[in-house]
C-alpha positions as CSV (number, residue, x, y, z in Angstrom):
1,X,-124.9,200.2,-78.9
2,X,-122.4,197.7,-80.2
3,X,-119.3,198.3,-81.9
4,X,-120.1,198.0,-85.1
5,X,-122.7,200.4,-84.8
6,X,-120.6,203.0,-83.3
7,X,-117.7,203.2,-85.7
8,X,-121.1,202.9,-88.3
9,X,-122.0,206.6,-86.1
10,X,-119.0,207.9,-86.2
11,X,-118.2,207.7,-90.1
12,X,-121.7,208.9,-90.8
13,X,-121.2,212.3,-88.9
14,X,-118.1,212.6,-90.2
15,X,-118.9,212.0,-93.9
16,X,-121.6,212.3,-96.5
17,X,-124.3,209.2,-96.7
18,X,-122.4,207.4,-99.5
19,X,-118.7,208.0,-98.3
20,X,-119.8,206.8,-95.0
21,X,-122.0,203.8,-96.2
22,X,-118.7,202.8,-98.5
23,X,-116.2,203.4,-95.5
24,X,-117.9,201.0,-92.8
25,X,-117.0,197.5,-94.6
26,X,-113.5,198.6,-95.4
27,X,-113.4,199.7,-91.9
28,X,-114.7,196.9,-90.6
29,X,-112.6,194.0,-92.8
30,X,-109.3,196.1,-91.8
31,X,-109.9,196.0,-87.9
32,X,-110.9,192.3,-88.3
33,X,-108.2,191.7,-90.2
34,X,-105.9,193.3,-87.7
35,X,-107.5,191.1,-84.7
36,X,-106.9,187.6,-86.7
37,X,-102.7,188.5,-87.0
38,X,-102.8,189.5,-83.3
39,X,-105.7,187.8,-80.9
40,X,-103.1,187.8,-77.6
41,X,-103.4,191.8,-77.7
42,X,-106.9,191.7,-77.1
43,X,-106.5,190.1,-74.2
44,X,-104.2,192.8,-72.6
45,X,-106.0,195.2,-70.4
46,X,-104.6,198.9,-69.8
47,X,-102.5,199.3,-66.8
48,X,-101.4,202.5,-64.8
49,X,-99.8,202.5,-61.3
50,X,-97.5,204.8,-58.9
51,X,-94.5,203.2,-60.3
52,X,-95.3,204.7,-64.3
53,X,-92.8,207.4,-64.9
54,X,-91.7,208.3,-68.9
55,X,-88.5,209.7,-69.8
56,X,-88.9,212.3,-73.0
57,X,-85.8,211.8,-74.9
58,X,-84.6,211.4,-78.9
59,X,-83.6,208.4,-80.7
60,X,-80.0,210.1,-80.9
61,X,-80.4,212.1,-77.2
62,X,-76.7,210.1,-76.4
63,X,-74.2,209.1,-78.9
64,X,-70.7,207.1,-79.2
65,X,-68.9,206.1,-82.0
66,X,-68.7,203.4,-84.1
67,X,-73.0,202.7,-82.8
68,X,-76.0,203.5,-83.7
69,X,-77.7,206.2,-81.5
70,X,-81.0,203.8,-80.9
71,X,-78.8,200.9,-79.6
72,X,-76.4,203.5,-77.6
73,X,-79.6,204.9,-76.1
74,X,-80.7,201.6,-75.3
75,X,-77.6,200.5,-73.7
76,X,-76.9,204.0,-71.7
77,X,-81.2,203.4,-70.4
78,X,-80.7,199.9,-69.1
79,X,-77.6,200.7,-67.1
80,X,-78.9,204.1,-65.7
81,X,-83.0,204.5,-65.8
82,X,-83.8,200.9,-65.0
83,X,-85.8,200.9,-61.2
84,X,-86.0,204.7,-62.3
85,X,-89.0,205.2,-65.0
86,X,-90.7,202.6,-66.5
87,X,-91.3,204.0,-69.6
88,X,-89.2,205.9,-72.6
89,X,-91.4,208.2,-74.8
90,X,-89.4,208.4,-78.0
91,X,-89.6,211.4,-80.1
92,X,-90.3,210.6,-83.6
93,X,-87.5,207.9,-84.8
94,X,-89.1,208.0,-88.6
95,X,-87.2,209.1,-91.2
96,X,-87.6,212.9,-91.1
97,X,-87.0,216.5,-93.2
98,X,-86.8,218.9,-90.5
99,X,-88.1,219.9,-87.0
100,X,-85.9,217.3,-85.1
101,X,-88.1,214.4,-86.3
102,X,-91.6,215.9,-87.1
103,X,-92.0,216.5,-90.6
104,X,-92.3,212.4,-91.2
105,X,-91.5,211.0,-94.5
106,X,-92.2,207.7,-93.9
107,X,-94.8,206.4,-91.0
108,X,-93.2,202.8,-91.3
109,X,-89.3,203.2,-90.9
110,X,-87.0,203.7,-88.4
111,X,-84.7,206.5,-89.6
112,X,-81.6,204.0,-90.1
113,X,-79.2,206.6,-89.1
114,X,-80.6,206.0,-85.4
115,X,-81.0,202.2,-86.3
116,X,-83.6,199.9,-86.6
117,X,-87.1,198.3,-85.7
118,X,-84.9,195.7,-84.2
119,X,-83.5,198.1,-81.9
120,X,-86.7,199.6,-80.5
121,X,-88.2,195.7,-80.1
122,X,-84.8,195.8,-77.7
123,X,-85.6,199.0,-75.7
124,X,-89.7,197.7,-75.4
125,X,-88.1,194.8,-74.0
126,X,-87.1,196.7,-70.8
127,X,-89.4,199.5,-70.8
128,X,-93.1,200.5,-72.3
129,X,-92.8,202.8,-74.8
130,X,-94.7,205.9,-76.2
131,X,-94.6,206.4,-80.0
132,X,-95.4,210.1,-81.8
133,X,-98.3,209.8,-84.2
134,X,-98.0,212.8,-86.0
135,X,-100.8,212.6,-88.0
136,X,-101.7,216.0,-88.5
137,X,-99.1,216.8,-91.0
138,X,-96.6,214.8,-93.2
139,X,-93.1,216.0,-94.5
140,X,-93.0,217.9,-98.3
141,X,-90.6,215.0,-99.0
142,X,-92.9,212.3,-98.5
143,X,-93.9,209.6,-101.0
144,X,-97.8,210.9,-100.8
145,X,-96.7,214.1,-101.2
146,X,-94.9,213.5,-104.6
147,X,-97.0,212.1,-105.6
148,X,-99.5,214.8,-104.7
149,X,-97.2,216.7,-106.6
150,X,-97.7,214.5,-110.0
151,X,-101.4,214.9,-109.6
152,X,-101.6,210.7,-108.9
153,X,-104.5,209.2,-107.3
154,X,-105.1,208.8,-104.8
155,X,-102.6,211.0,-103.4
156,X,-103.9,214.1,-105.1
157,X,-107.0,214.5,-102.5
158,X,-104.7,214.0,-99.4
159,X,-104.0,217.5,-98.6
160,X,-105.7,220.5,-98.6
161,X,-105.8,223.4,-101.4
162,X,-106.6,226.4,-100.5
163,X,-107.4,229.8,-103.2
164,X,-105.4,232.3,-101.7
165,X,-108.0,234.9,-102.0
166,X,-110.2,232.7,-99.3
167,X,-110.5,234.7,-95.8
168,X,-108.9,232.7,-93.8
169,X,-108.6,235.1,-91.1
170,X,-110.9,233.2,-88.2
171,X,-107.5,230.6,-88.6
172,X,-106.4,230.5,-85.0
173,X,-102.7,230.2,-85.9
174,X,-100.2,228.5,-83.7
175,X,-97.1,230.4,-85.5
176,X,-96.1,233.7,-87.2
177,X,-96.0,231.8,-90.3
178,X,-98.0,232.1,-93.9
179,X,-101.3,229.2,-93.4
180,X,-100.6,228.4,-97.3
181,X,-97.8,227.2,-98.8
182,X,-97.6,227.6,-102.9
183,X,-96.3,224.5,-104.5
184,X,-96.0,223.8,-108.1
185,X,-97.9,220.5,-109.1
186,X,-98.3,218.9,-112.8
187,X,-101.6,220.4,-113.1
188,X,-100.4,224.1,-112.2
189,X,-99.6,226.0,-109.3
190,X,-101.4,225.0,-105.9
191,X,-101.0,226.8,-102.2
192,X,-101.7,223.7,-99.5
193,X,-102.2,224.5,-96.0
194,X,-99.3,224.4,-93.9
195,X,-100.2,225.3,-90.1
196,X,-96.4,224.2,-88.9
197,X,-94.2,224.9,-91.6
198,X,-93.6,224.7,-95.4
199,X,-92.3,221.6,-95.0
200,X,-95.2,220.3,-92.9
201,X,-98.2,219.6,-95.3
202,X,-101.4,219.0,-93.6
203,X,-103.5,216.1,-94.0
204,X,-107.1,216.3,-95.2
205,X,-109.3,214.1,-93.4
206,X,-112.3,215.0,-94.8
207,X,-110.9,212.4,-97.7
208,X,-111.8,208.7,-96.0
209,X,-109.1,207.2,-97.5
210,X,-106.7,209.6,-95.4
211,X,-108.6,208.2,-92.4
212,X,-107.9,205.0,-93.5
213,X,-104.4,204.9,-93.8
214,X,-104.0,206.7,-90.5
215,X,-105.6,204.6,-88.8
216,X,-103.2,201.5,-90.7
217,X,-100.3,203.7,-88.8
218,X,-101.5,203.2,-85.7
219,X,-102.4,199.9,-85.8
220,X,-98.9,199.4,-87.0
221,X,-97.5,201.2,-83.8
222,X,-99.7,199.0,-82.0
223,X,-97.9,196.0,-83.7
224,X,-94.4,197.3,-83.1
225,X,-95.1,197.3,-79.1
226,X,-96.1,200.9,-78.3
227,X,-98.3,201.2,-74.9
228,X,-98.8,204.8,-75.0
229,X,-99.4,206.6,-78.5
230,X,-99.2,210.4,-78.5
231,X,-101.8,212.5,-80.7
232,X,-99.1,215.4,-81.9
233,X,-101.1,218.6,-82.9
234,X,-104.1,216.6,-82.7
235,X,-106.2,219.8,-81.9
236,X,-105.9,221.1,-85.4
237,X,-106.6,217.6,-87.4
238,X,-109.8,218.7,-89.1
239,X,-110.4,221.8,-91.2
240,X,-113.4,224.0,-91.9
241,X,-112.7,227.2,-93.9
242,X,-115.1,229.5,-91.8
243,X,-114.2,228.2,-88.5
244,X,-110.9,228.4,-86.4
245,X,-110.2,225.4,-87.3
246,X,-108.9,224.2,-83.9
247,X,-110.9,221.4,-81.5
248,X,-113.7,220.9,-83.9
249,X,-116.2,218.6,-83.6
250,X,-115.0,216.4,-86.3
251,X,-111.6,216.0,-84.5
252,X,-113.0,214.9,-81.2
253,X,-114.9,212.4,-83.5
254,X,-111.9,210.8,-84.9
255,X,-110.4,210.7,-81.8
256,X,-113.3,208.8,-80.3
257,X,-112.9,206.5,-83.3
258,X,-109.1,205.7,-82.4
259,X,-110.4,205.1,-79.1
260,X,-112.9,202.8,-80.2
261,X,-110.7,200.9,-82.2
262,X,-108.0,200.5,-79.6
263,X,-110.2,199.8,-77.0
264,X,-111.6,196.5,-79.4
265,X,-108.1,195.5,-80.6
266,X,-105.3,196.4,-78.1
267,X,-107.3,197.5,-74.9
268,X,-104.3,198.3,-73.1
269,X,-103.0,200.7,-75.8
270,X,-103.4,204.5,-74.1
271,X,-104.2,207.4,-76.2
272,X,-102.5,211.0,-75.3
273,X,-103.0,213.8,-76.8
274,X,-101.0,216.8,-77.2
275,X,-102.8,220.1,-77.6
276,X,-100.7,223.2,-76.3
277,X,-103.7,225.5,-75.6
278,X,-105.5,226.9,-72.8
279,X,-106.4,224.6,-70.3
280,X,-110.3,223.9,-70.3
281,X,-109.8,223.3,-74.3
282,X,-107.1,220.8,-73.2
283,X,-109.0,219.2,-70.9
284,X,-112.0,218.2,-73.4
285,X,-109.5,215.8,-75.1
286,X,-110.5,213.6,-71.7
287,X,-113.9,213.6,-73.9
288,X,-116.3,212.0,-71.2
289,X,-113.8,210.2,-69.2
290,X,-114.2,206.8,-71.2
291,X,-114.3,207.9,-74.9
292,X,-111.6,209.9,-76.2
293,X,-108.0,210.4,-74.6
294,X,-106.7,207.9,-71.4
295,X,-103.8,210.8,-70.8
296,X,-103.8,214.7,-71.8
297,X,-100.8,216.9,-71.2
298,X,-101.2,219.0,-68.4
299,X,-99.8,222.0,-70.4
300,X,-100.6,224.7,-67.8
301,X,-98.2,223.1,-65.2
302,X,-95.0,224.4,-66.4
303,X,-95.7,227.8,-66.8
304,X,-97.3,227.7,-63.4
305,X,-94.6,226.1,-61.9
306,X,-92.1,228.6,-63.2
307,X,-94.4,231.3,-62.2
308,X,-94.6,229.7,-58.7
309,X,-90.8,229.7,-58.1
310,X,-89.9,232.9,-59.7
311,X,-92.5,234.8,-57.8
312,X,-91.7,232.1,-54.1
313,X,-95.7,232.2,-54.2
314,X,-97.8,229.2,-54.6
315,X,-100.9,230.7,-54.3
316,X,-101.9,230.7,-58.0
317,X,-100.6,227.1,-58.5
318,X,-102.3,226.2,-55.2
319,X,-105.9,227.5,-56.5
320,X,-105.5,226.0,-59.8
321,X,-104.7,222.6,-59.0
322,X,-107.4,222.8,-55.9
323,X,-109.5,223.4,-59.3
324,X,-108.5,220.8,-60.7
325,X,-111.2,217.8,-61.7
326,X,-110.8,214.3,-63.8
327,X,-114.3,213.1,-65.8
328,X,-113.7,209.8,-64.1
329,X,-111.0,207.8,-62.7
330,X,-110.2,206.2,-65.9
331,X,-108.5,209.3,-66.9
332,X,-105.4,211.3,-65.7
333,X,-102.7,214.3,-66.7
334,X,-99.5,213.3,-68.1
335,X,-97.6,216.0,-65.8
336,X,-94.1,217.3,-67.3
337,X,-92.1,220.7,-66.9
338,X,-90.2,220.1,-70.1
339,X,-90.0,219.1,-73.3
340,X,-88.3,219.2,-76.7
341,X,-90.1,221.9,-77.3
342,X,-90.7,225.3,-75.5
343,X,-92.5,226.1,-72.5
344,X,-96.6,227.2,-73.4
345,X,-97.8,230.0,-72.8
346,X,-101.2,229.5,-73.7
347,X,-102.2,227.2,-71.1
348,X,-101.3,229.4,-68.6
349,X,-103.7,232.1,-70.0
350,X,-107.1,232.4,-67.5
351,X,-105.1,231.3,-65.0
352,X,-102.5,233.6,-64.7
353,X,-102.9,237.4,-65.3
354,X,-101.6,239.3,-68.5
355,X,-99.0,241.4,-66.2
356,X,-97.9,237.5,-64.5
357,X,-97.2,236.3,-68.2
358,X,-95.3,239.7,-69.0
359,X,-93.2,238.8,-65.7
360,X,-92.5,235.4,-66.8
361,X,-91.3,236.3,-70.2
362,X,-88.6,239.6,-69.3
363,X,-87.1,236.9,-66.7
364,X,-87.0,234.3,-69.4
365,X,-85.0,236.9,-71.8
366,X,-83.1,238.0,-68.5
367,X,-82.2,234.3,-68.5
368,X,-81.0,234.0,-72.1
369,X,-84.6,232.5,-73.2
370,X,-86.1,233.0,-76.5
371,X,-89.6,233.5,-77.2
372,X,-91.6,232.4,-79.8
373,X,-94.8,233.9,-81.2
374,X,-98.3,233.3,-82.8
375,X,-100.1,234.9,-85.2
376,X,-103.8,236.6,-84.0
377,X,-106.7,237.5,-86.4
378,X,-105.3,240.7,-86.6
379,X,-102.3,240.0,-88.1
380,X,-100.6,241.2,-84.9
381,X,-98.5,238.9,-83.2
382,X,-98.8,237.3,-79.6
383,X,-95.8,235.5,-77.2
384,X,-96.6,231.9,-77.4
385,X,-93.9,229.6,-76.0
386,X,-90.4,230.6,-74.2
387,X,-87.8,228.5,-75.4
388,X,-84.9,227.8,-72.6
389,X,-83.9,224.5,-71.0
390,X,-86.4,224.7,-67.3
391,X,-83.1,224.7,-65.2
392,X,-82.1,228.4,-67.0
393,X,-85.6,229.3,-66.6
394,X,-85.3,228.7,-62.6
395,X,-81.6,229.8,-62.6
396,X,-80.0,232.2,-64.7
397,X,-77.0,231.0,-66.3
398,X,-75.4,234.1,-65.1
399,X,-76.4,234.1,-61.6
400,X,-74.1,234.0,-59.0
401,X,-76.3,232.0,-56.6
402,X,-74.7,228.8,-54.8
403,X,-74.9,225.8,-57.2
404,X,-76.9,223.9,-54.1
405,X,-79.5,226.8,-54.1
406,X,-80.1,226.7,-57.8
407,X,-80.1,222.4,-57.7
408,X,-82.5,222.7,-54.5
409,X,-85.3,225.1,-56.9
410,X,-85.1,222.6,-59.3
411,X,-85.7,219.5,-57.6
412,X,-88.6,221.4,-55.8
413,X,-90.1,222.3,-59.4
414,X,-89.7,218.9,-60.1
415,X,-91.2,217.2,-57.0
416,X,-94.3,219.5,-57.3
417,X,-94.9,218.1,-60.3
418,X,-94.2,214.5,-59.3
419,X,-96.6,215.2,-56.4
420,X,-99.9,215.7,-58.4
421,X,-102.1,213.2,-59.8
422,X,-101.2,211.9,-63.0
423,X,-98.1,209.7,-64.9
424,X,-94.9,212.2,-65.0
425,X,-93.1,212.9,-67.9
426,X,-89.3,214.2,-67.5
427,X,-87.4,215.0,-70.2
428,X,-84.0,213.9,-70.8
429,X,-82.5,217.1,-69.8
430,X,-83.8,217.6,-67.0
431,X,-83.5,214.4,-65.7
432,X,-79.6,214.3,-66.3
433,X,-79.1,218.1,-65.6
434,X,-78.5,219.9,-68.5
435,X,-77.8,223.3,-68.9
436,X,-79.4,225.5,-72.4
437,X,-77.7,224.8,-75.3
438,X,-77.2,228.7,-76.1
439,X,-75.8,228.0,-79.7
440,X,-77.7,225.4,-80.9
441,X,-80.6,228.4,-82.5
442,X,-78.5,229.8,-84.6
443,X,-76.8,226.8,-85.9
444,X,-80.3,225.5,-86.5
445,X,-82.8,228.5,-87.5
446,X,-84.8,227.3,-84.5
447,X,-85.5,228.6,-80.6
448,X,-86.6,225.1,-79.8
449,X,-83.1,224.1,-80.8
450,X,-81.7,225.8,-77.2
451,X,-83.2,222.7,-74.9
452,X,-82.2,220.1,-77.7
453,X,-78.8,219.3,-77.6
454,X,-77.5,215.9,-78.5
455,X,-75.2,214.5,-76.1
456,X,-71.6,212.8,-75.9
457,X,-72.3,209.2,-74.1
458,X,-68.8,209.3,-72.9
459,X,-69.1,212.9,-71.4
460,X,-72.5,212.5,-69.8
461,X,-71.6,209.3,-68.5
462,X,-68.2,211.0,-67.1
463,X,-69.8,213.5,-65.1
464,X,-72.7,211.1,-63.9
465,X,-69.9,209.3,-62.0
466,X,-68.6,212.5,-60.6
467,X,-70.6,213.4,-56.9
468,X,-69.4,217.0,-57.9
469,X,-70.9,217.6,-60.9
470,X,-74.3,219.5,-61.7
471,X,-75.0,215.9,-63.8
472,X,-74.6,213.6,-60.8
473,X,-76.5,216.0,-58.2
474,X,-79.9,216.3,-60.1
475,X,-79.9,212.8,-61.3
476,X,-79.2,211.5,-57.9
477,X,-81.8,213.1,-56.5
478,X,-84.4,213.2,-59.1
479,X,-83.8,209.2,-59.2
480,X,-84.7,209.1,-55.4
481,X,-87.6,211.3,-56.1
482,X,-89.3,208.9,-58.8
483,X,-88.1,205.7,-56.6
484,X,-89.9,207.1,-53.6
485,X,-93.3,208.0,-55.5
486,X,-92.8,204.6,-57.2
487,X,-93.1,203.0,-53.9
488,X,-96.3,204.3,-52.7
489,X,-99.6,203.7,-54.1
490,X,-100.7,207.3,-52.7
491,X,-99.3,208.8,-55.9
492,X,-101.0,206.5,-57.7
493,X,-102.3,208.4,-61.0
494,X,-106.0,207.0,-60.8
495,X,-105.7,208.8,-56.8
496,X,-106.5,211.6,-55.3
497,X,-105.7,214.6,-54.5
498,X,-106.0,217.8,-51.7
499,X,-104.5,220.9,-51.4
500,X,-103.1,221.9,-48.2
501,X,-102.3,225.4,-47.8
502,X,-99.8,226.1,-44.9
503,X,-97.7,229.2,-45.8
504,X,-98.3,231.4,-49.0
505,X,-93.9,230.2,-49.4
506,X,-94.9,226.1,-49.5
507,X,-97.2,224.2,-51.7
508,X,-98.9,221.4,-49.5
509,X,-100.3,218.7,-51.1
510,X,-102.3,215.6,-49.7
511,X,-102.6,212.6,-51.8
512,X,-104.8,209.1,-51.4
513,X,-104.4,206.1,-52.7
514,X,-107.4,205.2,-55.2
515,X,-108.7,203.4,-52.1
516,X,-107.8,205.5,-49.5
517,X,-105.5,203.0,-47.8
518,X,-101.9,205.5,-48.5
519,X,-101.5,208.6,-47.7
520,X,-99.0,211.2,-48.7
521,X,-98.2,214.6,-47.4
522,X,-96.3,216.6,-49.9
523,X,-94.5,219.6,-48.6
524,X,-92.3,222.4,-50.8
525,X,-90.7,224.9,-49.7
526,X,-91.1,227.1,-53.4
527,X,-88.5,230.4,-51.7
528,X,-85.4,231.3,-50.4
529,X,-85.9,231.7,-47.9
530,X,-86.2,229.4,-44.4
531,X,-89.9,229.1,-44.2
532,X,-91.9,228.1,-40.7
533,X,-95.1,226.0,-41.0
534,X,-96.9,224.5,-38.2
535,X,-99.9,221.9,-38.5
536,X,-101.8,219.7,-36.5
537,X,-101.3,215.7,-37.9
538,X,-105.0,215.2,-36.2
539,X,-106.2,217.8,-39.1
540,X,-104.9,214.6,-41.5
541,X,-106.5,212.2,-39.2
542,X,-103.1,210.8,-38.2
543,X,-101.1,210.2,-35.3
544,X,-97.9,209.8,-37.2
545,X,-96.0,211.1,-39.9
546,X,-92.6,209.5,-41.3
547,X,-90.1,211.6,-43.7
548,X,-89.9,209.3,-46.8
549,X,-86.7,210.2,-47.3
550,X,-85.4,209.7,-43.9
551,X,-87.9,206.9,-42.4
552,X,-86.2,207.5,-38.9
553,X,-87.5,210.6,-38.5
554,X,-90.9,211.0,-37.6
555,X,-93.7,213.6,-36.1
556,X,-96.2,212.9,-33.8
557,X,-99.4,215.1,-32.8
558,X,-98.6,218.8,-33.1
559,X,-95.8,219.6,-35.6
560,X,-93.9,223.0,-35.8
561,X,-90.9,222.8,-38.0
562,X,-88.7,225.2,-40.6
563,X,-88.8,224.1,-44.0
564,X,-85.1,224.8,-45.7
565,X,-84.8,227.0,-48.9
566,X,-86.7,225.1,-51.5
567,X,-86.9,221.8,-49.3
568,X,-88.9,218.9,-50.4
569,X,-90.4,217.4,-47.5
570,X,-93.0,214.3,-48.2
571,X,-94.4,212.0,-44.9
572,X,-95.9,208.6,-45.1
573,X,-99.3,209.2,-43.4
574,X,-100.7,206.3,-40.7
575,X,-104.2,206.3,-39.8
């Protein structure tokens, strides 16, 4: 089936006969259009390797006076993250309403208090990028929605209205928040559906012409240098009154129809998509491994990870990543602990039992963590993300554990993650060693607010030149961390990977190159305590093993060693 004839399919499942009929040339003339102003990105083929690592940060993450965040950022990256990551994910930079960027006004600006087009061009220059396509929602203060709100076509079939009286009850509901929002239009009073927030309007795709100018968005992005676009809330795109309106059929389809696009136009754009839900609805995003999503968060991983070092077990995380399986090796996780937003809970559910997830959430509040909560059928309510920066979550702010132990159970969390198969993702944060903003929830009405503090460049800088300082000790060895993966193509994200259980205290990982040639064994410590292992390097079919981090040390034949509290220990393995 040629192209044609599959964006022809997946209009006509999504729409009615005529809509569908009336779509395709518009479609069609759009994407050709598109391909005349840019031929050379057609040429570009998608490229992932060991060495892809994303920082998650703001436009405004570090500021100075007298510059504008976007070019302070840009500066502070080059001097400090080059050789580090290779990519910057950049939370939405649009002009915004609320929720730190995510109600988007306008889809085609750069919010010029962080500073211009111009300014990202400058940062793409240095590193690949990863633009938000929230496209599942727009900002009440938006130019459609005005005009929603004067009744003017097109604009007043772009959102859904909703009577009130409807049973809306089989909803799943990612917040304890009213679905419907009442609004008063020129033609009367209206409720739209709101899944986020009041100021959050959904779209309605079932209109084509929303599809349309979604689709103009990204291939704007596309345009504006983005390698990596990320789906937000992309699991509850589509709406069906009567259904839960969450990973519908209809949402997978317009997925495959970025895909298809992107794949004709700019082949080595990647899609990702970010759906905060348990983990085999996550995973369907993958589609069949060549039609839908090149990345999808792996969601469950923090909460396992934080589950793994609170409890110095890793035999839950050990089982679930031995469980772990990609559709094809065109595919891969985009692995992260944290985030600008909270830590999921969700994903972590089947995995983990009910009692585990009660653990996780009193030490979270022991720690000074907020929690966050859903809405069920019901009407009751359920815990659906902790929100604390991950270094609180490991260590409380109060605890009066050595700074090197609380450093040395982060790093570990971090290299686990680093470890597996996929592209990392490390927020700013974490990278640079933040502590929880505690006041920043009530100065904003938010939880999330608590791991979103916006920085001093002066002061970070300061205490990133200072060996002593919590800054300069988990940056300096996080940046060795991501140079040493970035060196071998046994962590590369199209790889595989083994689990290698040793002591129920140390998650063993072994990880091949995509064609077997590197070999990696990854060792943590996740306890306390001092933790013997002992292992036989013929079990690996090796007769060597070399400590990345120390290449003069290195074990031959049988190997009995103590692994430190929370020690990282990861050997090059010959054949």
């Amino acid at each position: 089936m040629n192209f044609a004839e599959q964006i022809r399919g997946k209009l006509q499942f999504l729409y009615p006969p005529e809509q569908a009929a009336h779509l395709f040339p518009v479609l069609m003339e759009r994407i050709g259009a598109f391909q005349s102003r840019h031929p050379e990105l057609s040429e570009k083929k998608p490229q992932l390797s060991q060495a892809d690592a994303l920082l998650i940060t703001y436009g405004d993450q570090v500021t100075e006076p007298g510059a504008l965040p976007l070019q302070s950022f840009g500066e502070f990256a080059s001097r400090h993250l080059t050789g580090v990551v290779s990519g910057v994910h950049a939370l939405p930079f649009y002009p915004s309403s609320s929720d730190d960027g995510f109600s988007v006004i306008d889809y085609y600006q750069v919010d010029p208090n962080l500073g211009s087009w111009e300014d990202i061009h400058r940062l793409g220059g240095k590193f690949r990028l990863m633009f938000d396509a929230v496209i599942n929602h727009v900002s009440a203060q938006s130019s459609w929605f005005k005009a929603f709100l004067r009744a003017q076509p097109p604009y007043s079939d772009y959102f859904h209205t909703v009577d009130p009286a409807v049973d809306l009850s089989e909803v799943v509901r990612p917040r304890a928040l009213p679905l419907l929002t009442r609004v008063t239009t020129s033609s009367g009073e209206k409720h739209v559906w709101t899944t986020f927030s009041s100021d959050q309007i959904d779209l309605n795709y079932a209109n084509p012409q929303v599809l349309l100018e979604i689709l103009d968005i990204l291939l704007f992005y596309v345009a504006q240098g983005t390698e990596f676009i990320r789906l937000d809330a992309i699991a509850f795109l589509w709406k069906e009154i009567g259904t839960p309106c969450v990973h519908l059929p209809q949402t997978h389809q317009v997925i495959q129809l970025f895909r298809l696009v992107m794949d004709a136009v700019a082949p080595h754009v990647m899609l990702v998509t970010e759906t905060n839900v348990p983990h085999a609805d996550n995973i369907s995003y993958f589609g069949d491994g060549t039609n839908e999503a090149q990345m999808v968060y792996n969601f469950a991983l923090p909460p396992l990870t934080l589950h793994t070092l609170q409890t110095a077990n890793a035999a839950a995380l050990s089982e679930w990543v031995e469980s772990l399986s990609l559709p094809t090796r065109q595919v891969t996780f985009f692995n992260f602990l944290a985030s600008h937003d909270g830590i999921g809970l969700n994903p972590a559910r089947g995995i983990l039992s009910e009692a585990e997830i009660a653990a996780i959430i009193a030490k979270t509040q022991s720690h000074g963590g907020l929690v966050s909560y859903k809405q069920n059928p019901d009407v009751s309510r359920s815990p659906y993300e902790l929100n604390l920066n991950y270094f609180d979550a490991l260590s409380s702010p109060e605890s009066p554990e050595p700074e090197h132990i609380q450093v040395g159970r982060f790093i570990a969390a971090h290299a686990i993650m680093l470890s597996l198969v996929g592209v990392p993702g490390v927020y700013f944060h974490s990278l640079f060693g933040s502590r929880g903003w505690k006041e920043g929830p009530a100065l904003s009405g938010h939880n999330r607010a608590i791991n979103r503090q916006k920085l001093s460049r002066r002061l970070v800088e300061s205490e990133l030149a200072d060996p002593a300082s919590l800054r300069y000790k988990v940056f300096s060895r996080l940046k060795k961390l991501l140079r040493l993966r970035g060196e071998r193509a046994a962590f590369h994200p199209f790889g595989e990977q083994q689990v290698v259980e040793l002591h129920p205290a140390v998650f063993g990982l072994l990880r091949f190159s995509p064609d077997g040639a590197s070999r990696a064994l990854c060792l943590h410590n996740v306890s306390p305590q001092e933790t013997p292992i002992d292992f036989s390097l013929t079990k690996f079919e090796s007769k060597s093993a070399t400590d990345m981090s120390h290449p003069q040390v290195e074990f031959r034949g049988e190997v009995a060693l103590k692994l430190r509290p929370y020690q990282v220990l990861w050997l090059d393995l010959d054949r």
